[in-house]
C-alpha positions as CSV (number, residue, x, y, z in Angstrom):
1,X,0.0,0.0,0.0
2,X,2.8,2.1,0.5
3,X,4.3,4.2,3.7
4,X,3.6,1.4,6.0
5,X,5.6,2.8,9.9
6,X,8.6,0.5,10.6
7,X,8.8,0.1,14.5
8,X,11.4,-0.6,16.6
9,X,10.4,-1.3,20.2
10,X,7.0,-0.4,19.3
11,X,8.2,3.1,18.1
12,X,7.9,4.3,14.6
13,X,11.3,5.4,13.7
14,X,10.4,5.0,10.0
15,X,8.7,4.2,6.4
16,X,8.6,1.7,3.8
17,X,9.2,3.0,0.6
18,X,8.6,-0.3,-0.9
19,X,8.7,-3.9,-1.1
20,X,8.4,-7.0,-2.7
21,X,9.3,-10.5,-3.7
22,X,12.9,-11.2,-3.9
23,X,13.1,-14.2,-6.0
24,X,16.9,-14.5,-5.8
25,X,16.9,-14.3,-1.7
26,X,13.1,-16.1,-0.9
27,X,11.8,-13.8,0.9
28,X,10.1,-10.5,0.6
29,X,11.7,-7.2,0.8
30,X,10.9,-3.9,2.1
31,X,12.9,-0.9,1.3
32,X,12.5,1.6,3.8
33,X,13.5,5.0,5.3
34,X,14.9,4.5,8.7
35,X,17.7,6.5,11.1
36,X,21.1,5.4,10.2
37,X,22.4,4.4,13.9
38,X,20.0,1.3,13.3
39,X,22.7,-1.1,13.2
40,X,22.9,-4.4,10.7
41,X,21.1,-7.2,12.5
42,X,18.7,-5.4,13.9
43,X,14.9,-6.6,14.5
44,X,12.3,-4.3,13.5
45,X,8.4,-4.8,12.7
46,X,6.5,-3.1,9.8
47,X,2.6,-2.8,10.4
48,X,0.9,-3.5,7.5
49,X,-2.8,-3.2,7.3
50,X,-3.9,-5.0,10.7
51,X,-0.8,-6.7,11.7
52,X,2.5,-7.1,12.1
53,X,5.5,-7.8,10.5
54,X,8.7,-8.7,11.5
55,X,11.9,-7.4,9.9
56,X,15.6,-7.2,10.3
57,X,18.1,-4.9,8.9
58,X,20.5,-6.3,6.4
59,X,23.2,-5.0,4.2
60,X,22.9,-4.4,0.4
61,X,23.6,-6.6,-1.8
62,X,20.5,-9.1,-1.4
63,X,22.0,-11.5,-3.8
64,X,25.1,-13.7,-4.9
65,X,26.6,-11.5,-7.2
66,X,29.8,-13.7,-8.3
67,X,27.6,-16.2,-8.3
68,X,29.2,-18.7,-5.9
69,X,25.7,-20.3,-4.7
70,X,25.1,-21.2,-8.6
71,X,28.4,-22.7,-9.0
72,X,28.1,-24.5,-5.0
């Protein structure tokens, strides 16, 4: 939908830009707006609609890109 409030300890600290399927990782993404002292490995939630949705900050990129899983 768009602009959905990323939480962290049930404080929005954010906004998802936007998201999707990530065929190359399984799992759905979100892109979002969030402070930069959030740290890599961090657990946030997104609320979308009438839930909940856990998250966790990762580093870009998402996928293999020399392609060592393919060649594993």
């Amino acid at each position: 939908m768009g602009a959905e409030p990323v939480l962290v300890d049930d404080e929005p600290v954010g906004h998802v830009t936007s998201a999707g399927w990530g065929a190359s990782v399984e799992r759905s993404i979100a892109y979002a707006w969030i402070p930069r002292e959030l740290e890599v490995g961090r657990e946030v939630a997104i609320r979308y609609v009438d839930r909940t949705l856990g998250g966790l900050i990762v580093e870009e990129p998402l996928f293999d890109p020399r392609g060592l899983r393919l060649r594993a």
